[in-house]
C-alpha positions as CSV (number, residue, x, y, z in Angstrom):
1,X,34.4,123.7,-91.5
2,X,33.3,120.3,-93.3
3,X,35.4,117.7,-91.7
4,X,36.0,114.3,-92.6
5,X,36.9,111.5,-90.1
6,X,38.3,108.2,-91.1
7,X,38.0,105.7,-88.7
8,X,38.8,101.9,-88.6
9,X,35.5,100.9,-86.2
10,X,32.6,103.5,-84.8
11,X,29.7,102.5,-82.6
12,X,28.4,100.0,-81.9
13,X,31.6,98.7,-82.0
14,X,33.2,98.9,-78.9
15,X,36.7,100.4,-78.5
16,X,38.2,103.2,-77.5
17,X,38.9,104.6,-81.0
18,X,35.2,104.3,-81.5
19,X,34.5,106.1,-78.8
20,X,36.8,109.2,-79.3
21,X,35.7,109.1,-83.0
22,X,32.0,109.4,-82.1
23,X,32.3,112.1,-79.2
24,X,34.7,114.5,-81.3
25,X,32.3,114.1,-84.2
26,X,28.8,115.0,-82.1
27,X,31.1,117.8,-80.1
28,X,32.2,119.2,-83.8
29,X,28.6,119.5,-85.0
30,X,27.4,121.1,-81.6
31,X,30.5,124.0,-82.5
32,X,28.2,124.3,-85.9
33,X,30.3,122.3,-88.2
34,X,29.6,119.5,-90.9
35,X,31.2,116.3,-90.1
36,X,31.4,112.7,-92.0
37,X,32.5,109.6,-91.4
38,X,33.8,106.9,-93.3
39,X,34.1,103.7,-91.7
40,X,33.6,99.7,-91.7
41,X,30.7,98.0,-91.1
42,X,31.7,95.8,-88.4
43,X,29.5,94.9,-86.6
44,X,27.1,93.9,-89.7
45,X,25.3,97.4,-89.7
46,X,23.5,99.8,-93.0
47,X,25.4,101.5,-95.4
48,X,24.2,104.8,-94.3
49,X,23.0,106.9,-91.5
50,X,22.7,110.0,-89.9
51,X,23.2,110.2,-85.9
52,X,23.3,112.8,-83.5
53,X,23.8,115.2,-86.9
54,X,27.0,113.1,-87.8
55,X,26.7,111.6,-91.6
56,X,28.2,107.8,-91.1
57,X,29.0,105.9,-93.9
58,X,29.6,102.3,-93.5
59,X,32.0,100.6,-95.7
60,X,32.1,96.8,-96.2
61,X,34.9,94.9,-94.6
62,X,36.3,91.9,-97.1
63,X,38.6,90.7,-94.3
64,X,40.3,92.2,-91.2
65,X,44.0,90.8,-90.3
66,X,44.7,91.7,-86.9
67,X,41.9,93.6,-86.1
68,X,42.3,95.6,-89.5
69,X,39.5,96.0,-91.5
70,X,40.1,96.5,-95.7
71,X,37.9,98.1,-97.2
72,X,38.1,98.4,-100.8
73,X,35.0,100.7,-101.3
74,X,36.4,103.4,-98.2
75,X,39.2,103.7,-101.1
76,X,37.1,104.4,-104.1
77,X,34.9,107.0,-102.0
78,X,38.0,109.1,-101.1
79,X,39.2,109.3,-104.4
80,X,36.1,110.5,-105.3
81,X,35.3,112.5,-102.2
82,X,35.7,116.3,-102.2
83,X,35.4,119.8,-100.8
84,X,36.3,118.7,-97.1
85,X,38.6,121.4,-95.2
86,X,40.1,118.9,-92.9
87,X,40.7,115.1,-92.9
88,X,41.3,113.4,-89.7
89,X,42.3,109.7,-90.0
90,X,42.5,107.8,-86.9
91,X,45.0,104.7,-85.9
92,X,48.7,104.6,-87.7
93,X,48.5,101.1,-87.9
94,X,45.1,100.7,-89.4
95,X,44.9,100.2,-93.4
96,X,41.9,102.8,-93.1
97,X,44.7,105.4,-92.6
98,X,47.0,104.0,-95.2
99,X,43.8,104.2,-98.0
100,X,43.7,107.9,-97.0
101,X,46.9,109.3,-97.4
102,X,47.3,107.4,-100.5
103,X,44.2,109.0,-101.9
104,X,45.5,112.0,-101.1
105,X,48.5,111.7,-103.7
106,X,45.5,112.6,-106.1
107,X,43.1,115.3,-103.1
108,X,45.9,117.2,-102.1
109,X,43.6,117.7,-99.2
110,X,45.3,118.5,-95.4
111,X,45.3,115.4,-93.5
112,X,45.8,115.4,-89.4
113,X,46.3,111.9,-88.2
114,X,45.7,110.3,-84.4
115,X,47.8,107.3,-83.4
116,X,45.6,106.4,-80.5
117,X,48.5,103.9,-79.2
118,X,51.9,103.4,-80.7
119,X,52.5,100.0,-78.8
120,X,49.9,96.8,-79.9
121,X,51.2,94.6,-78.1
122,X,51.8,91.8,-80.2
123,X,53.7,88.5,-79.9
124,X,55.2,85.8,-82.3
125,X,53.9,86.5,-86.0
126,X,51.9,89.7,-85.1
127,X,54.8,90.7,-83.4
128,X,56.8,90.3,-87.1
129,X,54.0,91.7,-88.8
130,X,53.9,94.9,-86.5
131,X,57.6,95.6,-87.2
132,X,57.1,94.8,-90.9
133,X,53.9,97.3,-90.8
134,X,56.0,99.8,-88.9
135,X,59.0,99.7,-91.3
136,X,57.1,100.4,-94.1
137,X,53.5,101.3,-94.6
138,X,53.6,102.5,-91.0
139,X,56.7,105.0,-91.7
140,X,55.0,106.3,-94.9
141,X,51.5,107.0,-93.2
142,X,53.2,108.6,-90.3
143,X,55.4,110.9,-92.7
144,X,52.9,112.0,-94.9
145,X,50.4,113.6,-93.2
146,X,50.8,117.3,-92.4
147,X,50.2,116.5,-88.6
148,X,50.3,113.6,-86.5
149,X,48.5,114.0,-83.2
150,X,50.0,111.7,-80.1
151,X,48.0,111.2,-77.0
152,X,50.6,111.7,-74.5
153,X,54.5,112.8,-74.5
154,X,55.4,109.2,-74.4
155,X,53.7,108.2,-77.5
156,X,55.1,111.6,-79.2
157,X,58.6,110.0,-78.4
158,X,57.8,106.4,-79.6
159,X,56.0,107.8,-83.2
160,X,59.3,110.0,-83.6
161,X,61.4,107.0,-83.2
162,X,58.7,105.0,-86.4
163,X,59.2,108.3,-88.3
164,X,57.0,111.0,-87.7
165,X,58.2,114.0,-87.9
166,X,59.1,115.9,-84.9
167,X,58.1,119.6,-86.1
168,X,54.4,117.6,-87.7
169,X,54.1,116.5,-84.1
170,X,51.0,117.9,-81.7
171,X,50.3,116.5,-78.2
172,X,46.2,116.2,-77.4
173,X,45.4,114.1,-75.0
174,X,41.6,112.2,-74.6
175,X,39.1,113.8,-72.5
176,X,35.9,112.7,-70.8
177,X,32.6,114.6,-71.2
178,X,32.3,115.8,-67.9
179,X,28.7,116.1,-68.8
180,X,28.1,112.8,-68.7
181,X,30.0,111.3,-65.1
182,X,26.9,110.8,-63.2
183,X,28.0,111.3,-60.0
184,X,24.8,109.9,-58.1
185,X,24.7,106.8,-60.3
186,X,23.2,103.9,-58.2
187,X,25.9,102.5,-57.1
188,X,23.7,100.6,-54.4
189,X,21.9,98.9,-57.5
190,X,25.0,97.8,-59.1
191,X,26.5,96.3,-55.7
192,X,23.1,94.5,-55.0
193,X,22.0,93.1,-58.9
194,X,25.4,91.0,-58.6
195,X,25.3,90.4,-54.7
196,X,27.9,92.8,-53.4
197,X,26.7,94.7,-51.2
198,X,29.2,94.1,-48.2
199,X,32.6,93.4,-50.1
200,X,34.9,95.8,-51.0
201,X,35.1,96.5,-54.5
202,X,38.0,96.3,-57.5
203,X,37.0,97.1,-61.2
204,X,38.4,97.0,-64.4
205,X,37.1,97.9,-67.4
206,X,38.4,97.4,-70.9
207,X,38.8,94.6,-73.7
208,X,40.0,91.3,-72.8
209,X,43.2,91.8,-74.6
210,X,46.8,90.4,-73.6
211,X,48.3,93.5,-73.1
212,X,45.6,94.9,-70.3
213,X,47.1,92.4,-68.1
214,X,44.1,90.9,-66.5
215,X,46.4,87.6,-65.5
216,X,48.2,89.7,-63.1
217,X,44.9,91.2,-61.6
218,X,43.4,88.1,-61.1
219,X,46.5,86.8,-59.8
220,X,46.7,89.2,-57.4
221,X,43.2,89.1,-56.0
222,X,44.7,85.6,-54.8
223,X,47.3,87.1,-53.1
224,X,45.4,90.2,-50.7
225,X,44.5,89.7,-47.6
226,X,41.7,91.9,-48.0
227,X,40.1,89.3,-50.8
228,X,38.0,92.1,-52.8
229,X,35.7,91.5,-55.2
230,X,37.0,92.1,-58.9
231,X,34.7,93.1,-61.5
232,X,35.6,93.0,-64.7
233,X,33.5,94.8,-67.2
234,X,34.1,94.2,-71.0
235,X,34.4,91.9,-73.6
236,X,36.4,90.2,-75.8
237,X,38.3,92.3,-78.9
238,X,37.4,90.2,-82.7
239,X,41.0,88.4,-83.8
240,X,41.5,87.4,-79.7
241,X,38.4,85.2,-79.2
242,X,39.5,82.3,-76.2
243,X,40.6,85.0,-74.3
244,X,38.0,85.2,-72.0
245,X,37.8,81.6,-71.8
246,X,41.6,81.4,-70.4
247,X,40.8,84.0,-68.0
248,X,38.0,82.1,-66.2
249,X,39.9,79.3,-66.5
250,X,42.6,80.8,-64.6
251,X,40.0,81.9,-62.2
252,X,38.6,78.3,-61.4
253,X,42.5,77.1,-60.9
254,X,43.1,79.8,-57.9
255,X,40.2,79.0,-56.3
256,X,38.9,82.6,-57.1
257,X,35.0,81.9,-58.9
258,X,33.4,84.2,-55.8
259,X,36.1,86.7,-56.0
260,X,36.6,87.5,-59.7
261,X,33.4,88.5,-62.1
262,X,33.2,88.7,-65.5
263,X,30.2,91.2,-66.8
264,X,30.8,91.5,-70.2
265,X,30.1,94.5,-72.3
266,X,28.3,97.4,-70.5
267,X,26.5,100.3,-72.8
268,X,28.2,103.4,-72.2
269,X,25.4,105.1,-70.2
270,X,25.3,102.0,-67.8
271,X,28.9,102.2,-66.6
272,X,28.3,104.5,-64.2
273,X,27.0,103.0,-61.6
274,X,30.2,100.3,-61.8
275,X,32.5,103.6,-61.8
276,X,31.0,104.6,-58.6
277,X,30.6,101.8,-56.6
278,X,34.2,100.8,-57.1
279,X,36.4,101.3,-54.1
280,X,39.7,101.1,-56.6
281,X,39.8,101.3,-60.1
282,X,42.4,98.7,-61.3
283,X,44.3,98.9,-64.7
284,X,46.9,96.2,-64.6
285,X,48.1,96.8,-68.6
286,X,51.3,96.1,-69.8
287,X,51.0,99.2,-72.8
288,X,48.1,101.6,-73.2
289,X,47.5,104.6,-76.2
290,X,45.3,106.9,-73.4
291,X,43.3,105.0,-71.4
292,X,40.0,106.3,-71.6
293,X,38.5,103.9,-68.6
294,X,41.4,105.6,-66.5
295,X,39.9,109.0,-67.2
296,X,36.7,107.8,-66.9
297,X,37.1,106.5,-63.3
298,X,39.5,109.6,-62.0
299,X,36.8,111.6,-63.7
300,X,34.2,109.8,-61.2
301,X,36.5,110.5,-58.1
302,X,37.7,107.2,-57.8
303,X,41.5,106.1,-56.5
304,X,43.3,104.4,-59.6
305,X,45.9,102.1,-59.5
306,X,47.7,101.4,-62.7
307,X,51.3,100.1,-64.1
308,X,53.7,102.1,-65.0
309,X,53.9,102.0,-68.3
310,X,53.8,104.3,-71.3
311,X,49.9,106.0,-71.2
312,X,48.9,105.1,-67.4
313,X,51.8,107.3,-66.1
314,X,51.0,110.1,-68.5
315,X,47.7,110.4,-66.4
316,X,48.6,109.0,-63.3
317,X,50.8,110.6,-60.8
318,X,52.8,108.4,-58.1
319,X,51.0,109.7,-54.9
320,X,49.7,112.6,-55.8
321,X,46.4,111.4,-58.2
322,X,46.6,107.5,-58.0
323,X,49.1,104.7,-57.9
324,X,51.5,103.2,-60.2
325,X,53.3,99.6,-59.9
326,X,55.4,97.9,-61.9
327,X,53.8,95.9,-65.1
328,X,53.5,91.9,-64.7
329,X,54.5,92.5,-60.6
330,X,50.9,90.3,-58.7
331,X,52.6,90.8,-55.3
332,X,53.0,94.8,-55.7
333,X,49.7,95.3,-57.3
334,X,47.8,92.8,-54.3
335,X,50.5,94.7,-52.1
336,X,48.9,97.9,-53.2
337,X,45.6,97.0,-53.0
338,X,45.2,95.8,-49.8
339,X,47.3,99.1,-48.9
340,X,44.5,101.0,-50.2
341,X,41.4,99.3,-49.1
342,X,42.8,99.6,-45.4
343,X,43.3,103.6,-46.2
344,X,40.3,105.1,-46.5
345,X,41.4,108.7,-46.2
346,X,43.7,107.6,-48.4
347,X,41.6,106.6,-51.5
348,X,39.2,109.9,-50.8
349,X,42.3,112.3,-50.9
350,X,43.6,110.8,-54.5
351,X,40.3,110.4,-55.6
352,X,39.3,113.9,-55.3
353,X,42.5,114.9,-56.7
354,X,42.2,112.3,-59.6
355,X,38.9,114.5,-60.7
356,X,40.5,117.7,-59.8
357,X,43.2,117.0,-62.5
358,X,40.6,115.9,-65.5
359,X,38.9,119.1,-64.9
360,X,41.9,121.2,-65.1
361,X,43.3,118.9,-68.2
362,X,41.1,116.5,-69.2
363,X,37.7,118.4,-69.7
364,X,36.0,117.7,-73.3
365,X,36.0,121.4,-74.0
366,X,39.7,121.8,-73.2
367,X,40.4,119.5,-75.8
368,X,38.1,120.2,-78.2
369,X,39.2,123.9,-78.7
370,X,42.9,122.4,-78.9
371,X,41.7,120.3,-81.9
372,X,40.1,122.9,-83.8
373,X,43.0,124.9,-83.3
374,X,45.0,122.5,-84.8
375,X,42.6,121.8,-87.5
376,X,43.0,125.7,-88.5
377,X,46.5,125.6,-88.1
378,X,46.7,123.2,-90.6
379,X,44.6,124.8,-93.2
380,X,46.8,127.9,-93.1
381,X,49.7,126.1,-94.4
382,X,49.1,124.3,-98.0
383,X,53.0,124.4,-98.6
384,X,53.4,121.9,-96.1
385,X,51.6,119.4,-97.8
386,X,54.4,119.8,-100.8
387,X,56.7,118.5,-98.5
């Protein structure tokens, strides 16, 4: 097949749509098919390249609201653009996605659409402008594709309710490249580069965004009795810039500078060693799409402790594969904590059921064949697109 993918960001941005864009685009061309991508150019990168046998093309951004970038040439180039089989637009709320479908009033061309998250998140005039979005644009985009793909059930449920079409509605989840979970990553190294070596460890990684929750996480490291180290690996998402400076400002208020640590952005191939020297893998968010960090770290073995929210409690089971607690709750999640780092038969027992699960579910070749599946699906039913 000659696919196209449509996607807001792609590497070296970093993001978790990035991410999935880039490793179902090199796993498509290893199953011997073409695959393009049309994307922005933020970061400031070329027009036009070829990686890992993937064609990128780079679009240029005139301005991105909310994270958003509008690109007035990806529209000219699909209205031009032919012969693919399958279209795959990623992000509902992006206007990347809206240029697509409307090209396709002209293509006709079968379009399969990933929401990657249903909740953003927002607050105050975002907030209004999400509803807006959602109301309109948001409801057309969702109900014109031929299928929109939801990460989890709970997302399926909460794109129903902002239009999509329950019978144009397929569950994939993420995956992780089991491939590439290093196992023997030197995890000594990490713990020693940044002076670790005899505390017990908590790490997070994601974006510094509001809705991960970091706050509560740093919060609660005031609160254990076990006083952990917390790592915190990742920076700060464009449109959100101060975050990181209120977090660390937060930090010096509680007293916490030798407790909490703020790494910054880690290459992909370097995270491992993080992953595996962690005693507990923290995500405190108050919304997630599918947390790929969360598979990342199960994938690695590790004990997870997340909220229970939409997306963490897709993955993670109470007790049997991790840990929920309640969203915005310090004392539970330092209650938790220090419940865990005193149980270390504990921690093994969830951990190894953690990778257990992403083998059985989670695996990239799983998914993949799920995906092509759907792609074929699609293809065999033109009417649909009539609709």
């Amino acid at each position: 097949m000659r696919i196209l993918q449509v996607s807001p960001f792609y590497p070296p941005h970093v993001g978790g749509i990035e991410y999935h864009v880039e490793a179902l685009s090199r796993k498509l061309v290893e199953a011997g098919h073409e695959v393009v991508v049309y994307t922005s150019n933020v970061p400031k990168t070329g027009g036009y390249e070829v990686v890992h046998g993937v064609e990128v093309h780079r679009f240029r951004a005139v301005f991105s609201p909310l994270n958003n970038p509008v690109m007035p040439g990806l529209f000219l180039k699909l209205l031009k653009s032919s012969g693919f089989d399958i279209v795959h637009a990623h992000g509902h709320f992006h206007i990347s996605s809206g240029f697509t479908v409307f090209s396709n009033v002209f293509a006709r061309r079968p379009i399969i659409l990933t929401s990657h998250g249903a909740i953003l998140g927002y607050r105050g005039l975002r907030r209004a402008v999400e509803v807006v979005f959602n109301k309109t644009v948001g409801k057309w985009t969702l109900r014109s594709v031929d299928r929109v793909i939801a990460l989890t059930l709970s997302q399926a449920r909460i794109l129903e309710g902002l239009g999509a079409k329950p019978d144009r509605m397929s569950v994939i989840p993420g995956w992780v490249d089991l491939d590439n979970i290093d196992l023997r990553a030197d995890a000594g190294g990490f713990r020693s580069r940044y002076s670790l070596e005899d505390r017990k460890l908590i790490l997070f990684v994601g974006r510094l965004l509001p809705i991960k929750g970091l706050t509560y996480l740093i919060q609660a490291a005031r609160c254990t009795d076990t006083r952990p180290a917390v790592v915190i690996i990742g920076g700060e998402a464009p449109g959100y810039g101060g975050t990181k400076q209120a977090l660390e400002q937060e930090v010096q208020q509680l007293g916490l500078e030798r407790d909490v640590f703020f790494l910054g952005n880690f290459a992909k191939g370097e995270l491992g060693a993080a992953y595996v020297a962690a005693d507990v893998f923290v995500l405190p968010s108050l919304g997630e799409g599918m947390p790929l960090a969360l598979l990342e770290a199960m994938a690695y073995g590790k004990c997870v402790l997340a909220t229970r929210v939409p997306g963490n409690q897709d993955v993670v089971k109470d007790g049997w594969n991790g840990l929920l607690v309640e969203p915005r709750d310090s004392a539970e999640l330092a209650h938790k904590i220090d419940y865990l780092l005193n149980d270390s038969a504990l921690r093994e027992r969830l951990g190894n059921q953690a990778r257990r699960d992403i083998e059985r579910d989670y695996d990239s070749d799983i998914i993949l064949g799920k995906i092509l599946e759907l792609y074929r699906e699609v293809q065999d039913e033109p009417s649909r697109r009539k609709n």
